[in-house]
C-alpha positions as CSV (number, residue, x, y, z in Angstrom):
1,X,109.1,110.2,89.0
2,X,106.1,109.1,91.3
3,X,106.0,107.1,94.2
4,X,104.9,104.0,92.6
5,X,107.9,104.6,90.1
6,X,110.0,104.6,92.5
7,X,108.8,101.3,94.3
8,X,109.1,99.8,91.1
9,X,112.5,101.3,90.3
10,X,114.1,100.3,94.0
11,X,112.2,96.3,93.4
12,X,113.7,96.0,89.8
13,X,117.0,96.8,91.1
14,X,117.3,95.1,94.5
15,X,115.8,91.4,92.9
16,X,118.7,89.2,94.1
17,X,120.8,88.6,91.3
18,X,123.6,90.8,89.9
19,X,122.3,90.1,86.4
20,X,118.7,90.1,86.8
21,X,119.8,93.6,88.7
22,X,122.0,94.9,85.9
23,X,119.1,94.4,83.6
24,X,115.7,94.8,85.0
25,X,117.2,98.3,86.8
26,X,118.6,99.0,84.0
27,X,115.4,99.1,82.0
28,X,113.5,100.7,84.9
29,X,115.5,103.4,84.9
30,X,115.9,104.3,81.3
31,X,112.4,103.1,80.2
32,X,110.0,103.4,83.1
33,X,109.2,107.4,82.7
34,X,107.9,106.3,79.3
35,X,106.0,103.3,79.8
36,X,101.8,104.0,79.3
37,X,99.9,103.0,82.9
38,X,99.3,99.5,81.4
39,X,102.5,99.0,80.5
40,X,103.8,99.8,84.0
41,X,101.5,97.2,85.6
42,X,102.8,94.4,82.9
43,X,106.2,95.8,83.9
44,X,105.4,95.4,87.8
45,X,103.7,92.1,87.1
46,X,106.4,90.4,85.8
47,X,108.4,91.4,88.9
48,X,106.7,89.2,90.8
49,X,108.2,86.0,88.7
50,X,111.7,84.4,89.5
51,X,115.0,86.0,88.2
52,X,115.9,82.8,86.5
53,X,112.8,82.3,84.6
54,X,112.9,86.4,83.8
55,X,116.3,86.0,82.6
56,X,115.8,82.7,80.4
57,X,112.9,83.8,78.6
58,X,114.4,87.1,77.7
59,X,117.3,85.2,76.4
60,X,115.6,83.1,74.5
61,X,116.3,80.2,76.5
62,X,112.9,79.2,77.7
63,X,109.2,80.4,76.2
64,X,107.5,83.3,77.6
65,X,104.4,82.7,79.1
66,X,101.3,84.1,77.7
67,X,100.5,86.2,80.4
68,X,104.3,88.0,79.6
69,X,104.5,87.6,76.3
70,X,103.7,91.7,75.6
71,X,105.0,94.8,74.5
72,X,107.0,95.3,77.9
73,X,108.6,91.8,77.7
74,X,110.0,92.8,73.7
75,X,111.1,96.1,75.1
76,X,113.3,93.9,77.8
77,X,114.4,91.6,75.0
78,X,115.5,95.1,72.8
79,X,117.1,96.6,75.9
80,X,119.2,93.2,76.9
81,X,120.4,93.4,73.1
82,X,121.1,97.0,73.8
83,X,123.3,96.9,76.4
């Protein structure tokens, strides 16, 4: 794992909330090595949103934005259902 990975790896699991934690660390760990370079900066992108809104659109609670609404964001839905 790179450096970046790593950065992305320690954010996804250190976001504030237990949940958002458990699941966007969760995926980072088990998916990040495979994830193209685009797919890693969609990934890192939607870091930068609230864990609330993160949480309610992969539930299904909320819509997902355009500009999340991608191959990383389905991959987060597939893991939650996962787990």
């Amino acid at each position: 794992m790179d450096v970046q990975q790593k950065r992305i790896l320690f954010r996804a699991n250190h976001r504030g909330t237990r949940e958002a934690d458990r699941l966007l660390g969760g995926f980072a760990k088990a998916r990040l090595p495979t994830l193209s370079v685009e797919q890693v900066a969609k990934f890192e992108a939607l870091l930068e949103e609230n864990d609330v809104d993160i949480l309610l659109w992969i539930q299904g609670l909320r819509p997902i934005p355009n500009d999340h609404n991608h191959e990383v964001m389905a991959q987060l839905i597939e893991f939650k259902n996962a787990i």
